[in-house]
VOGU-3710 file (C-alpha; in Angstrom, 3 decimals, decimal comma):
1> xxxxxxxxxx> 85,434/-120,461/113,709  82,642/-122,637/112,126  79,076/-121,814/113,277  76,294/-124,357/112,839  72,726/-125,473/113,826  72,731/-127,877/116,253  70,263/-129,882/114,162  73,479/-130,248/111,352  74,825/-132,599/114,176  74,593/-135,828/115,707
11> xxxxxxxxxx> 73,130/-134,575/119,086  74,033/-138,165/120,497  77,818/-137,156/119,384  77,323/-134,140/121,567  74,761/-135,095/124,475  77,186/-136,544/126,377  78,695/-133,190/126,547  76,161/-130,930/126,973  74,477/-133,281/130,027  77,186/-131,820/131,936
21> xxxxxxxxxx> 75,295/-128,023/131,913  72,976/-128,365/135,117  70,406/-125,955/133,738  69,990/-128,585/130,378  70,604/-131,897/132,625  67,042/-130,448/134,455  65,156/-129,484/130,912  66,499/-132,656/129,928  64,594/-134,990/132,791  61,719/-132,746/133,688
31> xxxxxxxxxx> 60,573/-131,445/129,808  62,085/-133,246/126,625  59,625/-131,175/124,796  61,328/-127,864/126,185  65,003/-129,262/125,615  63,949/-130,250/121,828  62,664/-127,093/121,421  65,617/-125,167/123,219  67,863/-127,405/120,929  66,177/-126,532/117,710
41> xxxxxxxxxx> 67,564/-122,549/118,715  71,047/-123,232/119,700  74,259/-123,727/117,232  77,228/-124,853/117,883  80,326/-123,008/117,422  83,773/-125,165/116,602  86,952/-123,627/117,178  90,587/-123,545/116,836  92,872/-121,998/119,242  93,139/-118,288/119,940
51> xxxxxxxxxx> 89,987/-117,557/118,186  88,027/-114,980/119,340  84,322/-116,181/120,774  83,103/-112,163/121,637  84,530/-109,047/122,156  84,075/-106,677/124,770  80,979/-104,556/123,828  79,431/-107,088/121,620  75,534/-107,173/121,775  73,077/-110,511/120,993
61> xxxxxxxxxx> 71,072/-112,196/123,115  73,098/-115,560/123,019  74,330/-117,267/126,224  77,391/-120,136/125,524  78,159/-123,269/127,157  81,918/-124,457/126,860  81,490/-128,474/125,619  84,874/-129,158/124,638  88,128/-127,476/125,153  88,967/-124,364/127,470
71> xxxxxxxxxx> 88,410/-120,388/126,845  89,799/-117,133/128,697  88,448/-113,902/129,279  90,704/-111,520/128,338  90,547/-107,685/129,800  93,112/-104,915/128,238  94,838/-102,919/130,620  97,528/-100,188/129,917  98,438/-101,617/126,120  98,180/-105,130/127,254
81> xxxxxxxxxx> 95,510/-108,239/127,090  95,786/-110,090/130,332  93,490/-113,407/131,142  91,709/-113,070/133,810  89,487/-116,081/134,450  88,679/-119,461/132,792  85,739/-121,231/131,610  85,758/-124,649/131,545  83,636/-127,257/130,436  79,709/-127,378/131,862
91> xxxxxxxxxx> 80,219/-123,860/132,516  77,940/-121,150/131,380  79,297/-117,279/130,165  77,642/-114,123/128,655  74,320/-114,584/130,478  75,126/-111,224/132,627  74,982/-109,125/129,426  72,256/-110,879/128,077  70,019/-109,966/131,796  71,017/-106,490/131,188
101> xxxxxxxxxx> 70,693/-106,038/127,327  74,215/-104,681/127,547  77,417/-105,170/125,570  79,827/-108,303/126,275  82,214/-107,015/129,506  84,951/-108,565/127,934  86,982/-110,627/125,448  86,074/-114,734/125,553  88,618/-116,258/123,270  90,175/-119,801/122,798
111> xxxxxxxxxx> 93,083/-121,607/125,003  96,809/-121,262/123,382  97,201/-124,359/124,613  94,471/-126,380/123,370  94,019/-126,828/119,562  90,162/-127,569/119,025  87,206/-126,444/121,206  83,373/-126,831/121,216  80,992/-124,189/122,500  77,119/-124,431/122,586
121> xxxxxxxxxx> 75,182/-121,314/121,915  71,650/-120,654/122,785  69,621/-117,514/121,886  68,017/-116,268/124,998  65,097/-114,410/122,066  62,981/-117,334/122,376  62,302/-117,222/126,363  60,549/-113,568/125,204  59,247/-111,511/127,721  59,724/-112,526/131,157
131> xxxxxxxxxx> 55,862/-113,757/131,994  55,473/-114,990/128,574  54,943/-118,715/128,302  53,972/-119,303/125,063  57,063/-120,910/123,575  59,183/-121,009/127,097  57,612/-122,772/129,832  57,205/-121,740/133,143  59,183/-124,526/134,631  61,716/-123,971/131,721
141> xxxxxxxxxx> 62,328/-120,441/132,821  62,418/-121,610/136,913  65,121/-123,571/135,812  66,623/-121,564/133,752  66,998/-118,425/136,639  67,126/-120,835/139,560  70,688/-121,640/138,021  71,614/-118,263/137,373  71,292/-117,098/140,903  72,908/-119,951/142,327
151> xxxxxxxxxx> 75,827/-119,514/140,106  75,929/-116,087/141,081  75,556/-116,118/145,244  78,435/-119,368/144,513  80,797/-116,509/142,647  80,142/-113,998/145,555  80,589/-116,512/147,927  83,865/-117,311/146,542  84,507/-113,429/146,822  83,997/-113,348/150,301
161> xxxxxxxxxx> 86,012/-116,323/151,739  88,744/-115,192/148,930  89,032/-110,977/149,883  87,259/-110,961/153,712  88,462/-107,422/154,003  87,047/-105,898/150,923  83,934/-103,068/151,746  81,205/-105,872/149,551  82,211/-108,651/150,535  79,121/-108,970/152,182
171> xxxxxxxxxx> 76,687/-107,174/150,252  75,189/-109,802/148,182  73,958/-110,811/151,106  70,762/-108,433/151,681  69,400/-109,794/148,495  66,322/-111,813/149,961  65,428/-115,162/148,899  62,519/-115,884/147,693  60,068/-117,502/150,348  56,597/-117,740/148,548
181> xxxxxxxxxx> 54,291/-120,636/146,596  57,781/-122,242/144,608  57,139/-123,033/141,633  54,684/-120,270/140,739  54,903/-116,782/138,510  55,675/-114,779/141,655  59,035/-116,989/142,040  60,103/-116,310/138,988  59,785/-112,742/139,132  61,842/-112,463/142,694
191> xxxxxxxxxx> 64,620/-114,842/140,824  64,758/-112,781/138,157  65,175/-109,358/140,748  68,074/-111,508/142,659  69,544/-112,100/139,403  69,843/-108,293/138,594  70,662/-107,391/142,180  73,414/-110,249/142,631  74,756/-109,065/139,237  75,153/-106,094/140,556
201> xxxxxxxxxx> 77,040/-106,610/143,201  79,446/-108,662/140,903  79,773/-105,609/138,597  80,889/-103,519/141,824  83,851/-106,536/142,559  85,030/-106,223/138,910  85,111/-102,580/138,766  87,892/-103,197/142,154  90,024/-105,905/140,658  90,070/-103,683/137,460
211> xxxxxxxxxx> 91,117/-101,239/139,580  93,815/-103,366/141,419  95,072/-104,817/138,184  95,384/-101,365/136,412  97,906/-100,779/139,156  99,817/-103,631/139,828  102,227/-105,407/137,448  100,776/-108,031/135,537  102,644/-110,742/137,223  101,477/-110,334/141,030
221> xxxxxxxxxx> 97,984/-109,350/139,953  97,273/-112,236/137,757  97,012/-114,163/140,876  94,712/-111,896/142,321  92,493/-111,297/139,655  92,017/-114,856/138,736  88,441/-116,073/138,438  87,192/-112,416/138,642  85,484/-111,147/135,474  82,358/-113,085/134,304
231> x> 82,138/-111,659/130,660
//
């Protein structure tokens, strides 16, 4: 794995790629100061297949963005690594453990099957504390947690159409949208409580498809598991 400022690259080489990220495609149009500034804190991490990108327990305060290529999350179970999800490009991982100041929740590591991959990294430091607005905007930071907690209710969602039966499938739920002044201080702070409640509830559906895969075979529950742990 080679890891590099951003600024060591062509960004026009890359923009293409990273215009597919929603939460940059906003910064992008509404703030080309922000996204210059975000840019000037993020590296980008090349990488041939099988290489590891974090493993479970890992602490920083870096979220990633998958350019180029594909990645797994990998969970061990009995002796074994199984994948359990993909990220694809445009998608966003590792932001959970970054909201929480906790280690990674699993293993991210390159496709077998696909020889070179590009991932984006970002270090979350720079947003400081959550009101602070000195180097992170306000509108930055909207953006920023308006796309975590869609990205969340969409993987609970998911959930419940996928496992109807299951005792949370409609838990996320109760967490109550914010219905204030938008764009204001007071939004941001009730995005940033769904966030932590919504990740929650998406730490109580991994906990049951670890359970469910720790006593399956690896075969049937592959299937099941699929899409389930966000690292």
């Amino acid at each position: 794995m080679t890891v590099s400022p951003l600024s060591h690259h062509y960004l026009q080489s890359l923009n293409m790629h990273i215009s597919t990220v929603p939460f940059f495609k906003a910064i992008q149009t509404q703030s080309p100061g922000q996204y210059a500034f975000l840019m000037n804190h993020a590296n980008v991490l090349e990488l041939n297949k099988n290489e590891i990108v974090f493993k479970k327990g890992d602490i920083d305060t870096s979220i990633y963005f998958v350019l180029k290529g594909k990645l797994q999350v990998q969970i061990d179970s009995q002796d074994k690594s199984y994948n359990v999800n993909s990220i694809t490009p445009g998608e966003v991982f590792g932001d959970i453990a970054v909201l929480y100041n906790r280690g990674r929740n699993a293993r991210v590591v390159t496709d077998a099957s696909i020889n070179k991959h590009t991932v984006l990294s970002l270090d979350l430091a720079v947003f400081g504390q959550l009101t602070d607005f000195s180097l992170v905007s306000l509108s930055t930071k909207l953006a920023y947690y308006r796309n975590m907690t869609h990205n969340l209710r969409w993987k609970l969602e998911g959930y419940r159409m996928n496992y109807p039966q299951q005792a949370v499938t409609l838990s996320h739920r109760v967490v109550k949208l914010f219905a204030g002044h938008k764009d204001s201080i007071d939004e941001l702070v009730s995005l940033d409580r769904q966030a932590k409640e919504l990740a929650n509830f998406l730490d109580a559906w991994n906990s049951y498809f670890k359970g469910v895969h720790s006593a399956s075979d690896s075969q049937s529950q592959t299937q099941i598991f699929s899409s389930s742990v966000r690292a």
